[in-house]
N, C-alpha and C positions, 0 to 999 in steps of 0.2 A: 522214228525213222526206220524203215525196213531198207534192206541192199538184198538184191534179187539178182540171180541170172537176166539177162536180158534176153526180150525175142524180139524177131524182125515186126513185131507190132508195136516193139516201142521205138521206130525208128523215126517219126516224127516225132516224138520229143528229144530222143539224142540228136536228131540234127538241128532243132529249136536251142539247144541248146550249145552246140557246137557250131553252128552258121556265125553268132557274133563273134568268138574267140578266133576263129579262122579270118574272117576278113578284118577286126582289126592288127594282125600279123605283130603282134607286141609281146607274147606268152608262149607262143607256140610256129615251133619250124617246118611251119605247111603253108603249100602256096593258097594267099586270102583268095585264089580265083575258082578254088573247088570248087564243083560243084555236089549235090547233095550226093548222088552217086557216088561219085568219087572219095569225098569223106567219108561217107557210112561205108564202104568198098575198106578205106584203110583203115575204120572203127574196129571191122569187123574183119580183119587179116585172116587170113588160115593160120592156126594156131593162137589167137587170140581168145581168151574168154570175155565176155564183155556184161555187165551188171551195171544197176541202173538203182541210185537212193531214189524213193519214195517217202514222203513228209503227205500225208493228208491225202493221201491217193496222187498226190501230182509229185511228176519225175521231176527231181529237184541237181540230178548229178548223174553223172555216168561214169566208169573208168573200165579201163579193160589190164589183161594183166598177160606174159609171153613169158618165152624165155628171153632174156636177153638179147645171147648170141647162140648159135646151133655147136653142135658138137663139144668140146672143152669148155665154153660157156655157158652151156645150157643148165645148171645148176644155180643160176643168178636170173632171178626174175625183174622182170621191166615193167613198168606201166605208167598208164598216159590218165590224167582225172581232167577232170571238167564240172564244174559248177555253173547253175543257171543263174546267168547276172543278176537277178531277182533274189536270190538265193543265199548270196554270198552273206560272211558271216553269220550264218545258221549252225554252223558245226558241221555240216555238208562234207566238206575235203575233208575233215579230220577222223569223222566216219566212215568213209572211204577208203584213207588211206588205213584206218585199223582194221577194216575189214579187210584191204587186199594183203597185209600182213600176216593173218591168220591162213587167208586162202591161199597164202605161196608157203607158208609153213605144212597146209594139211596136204599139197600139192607135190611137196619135197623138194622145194628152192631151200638153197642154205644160205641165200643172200638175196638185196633187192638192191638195184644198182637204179639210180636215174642216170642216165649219161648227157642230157640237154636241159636243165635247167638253167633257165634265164637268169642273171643275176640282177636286171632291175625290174625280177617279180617275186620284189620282197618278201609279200605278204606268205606266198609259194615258199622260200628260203625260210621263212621265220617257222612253218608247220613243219616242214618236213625236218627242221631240226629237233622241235619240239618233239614229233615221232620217231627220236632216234640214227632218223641220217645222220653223216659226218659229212662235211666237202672234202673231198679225197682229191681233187683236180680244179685248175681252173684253165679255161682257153680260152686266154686274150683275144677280145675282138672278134670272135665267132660265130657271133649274130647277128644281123642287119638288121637293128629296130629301127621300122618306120618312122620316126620320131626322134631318137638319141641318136642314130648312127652306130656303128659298130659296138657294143656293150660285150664283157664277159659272158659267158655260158659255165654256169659249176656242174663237174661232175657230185654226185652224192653216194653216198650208201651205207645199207646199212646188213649185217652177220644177223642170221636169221638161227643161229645154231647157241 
């Protein structure tokens, strides 16, 4: 698997990729009625860097990686992954997320904070413990899954020093 900068020519597979996870509204707190503009527009934020795994020549994941928060928390890096439903369990997010661990280390984040993880996207909670997050937070009820009803949301993170 290689993890590459992304260009605007991979932006039909990051939204190939990103079109199922947004409209089932189960994983992620963006409105399922994006459209691809709009997605790839918040993909690709100002200030965002954004990289793309490759398995076999085909984009298999994407993540991007920010600061956090601006000013006093701009030392605490953020980021958003995404795996191609085809994809899942390949090792995909787990390469991802080592690689955007290195890149916020060679970047000079001294921390990586998730602030919205889903708590009934287990699979999500079970790696990013295995890479070292702690849950640091949880807020009851802070998610409208289309399907459960209000679920938890954990904060995570993890000291990059």
């Amino acid at each position: 698997m290689i993890i590459r900068p992304a260009t605007h020519a991979d932006d039909d597979a990051i939204w190939a990729i990103l079109e199922p996870i947004i409209r089932a509204a189960d994983v992620y707190a963006l409105p399922p009625h994006w459209t691809r503009e709009e997605m790839l527009a918040e993909w690709h934020a100002t200030g965002y860097l954004v990289f793309v795994a490759e398995d076999a020549g085909q984009i298999v994941g994407t993540y991007h990686i920010h600061a956090n928060q601006k000013g006093g928390g701009a030392h605490v890096a953020n980021c958003g992954y995404a795996t191609a439903h085809w994809a899942t369990g390949r090792g995909v997010a787990a390469a991802m997320c080592a690689h955007s661990l290195e890149e916020a280390r060679g970047l000079g984040f001294r921390a990586m904070q998730f602030n919205f993880v889903i708590s009934t996207n287990t699979r999500a909670v079970a790696l990013w413990q295995r890479m070292g997050f702690a849950i640091v937070g949880r807020l009851p009820g802070a998610f409208a899954h289309p399907t459960l009803g209000y679920v938890d949301v954990l904060v995570m993170y993890q000291s990059l020093v």
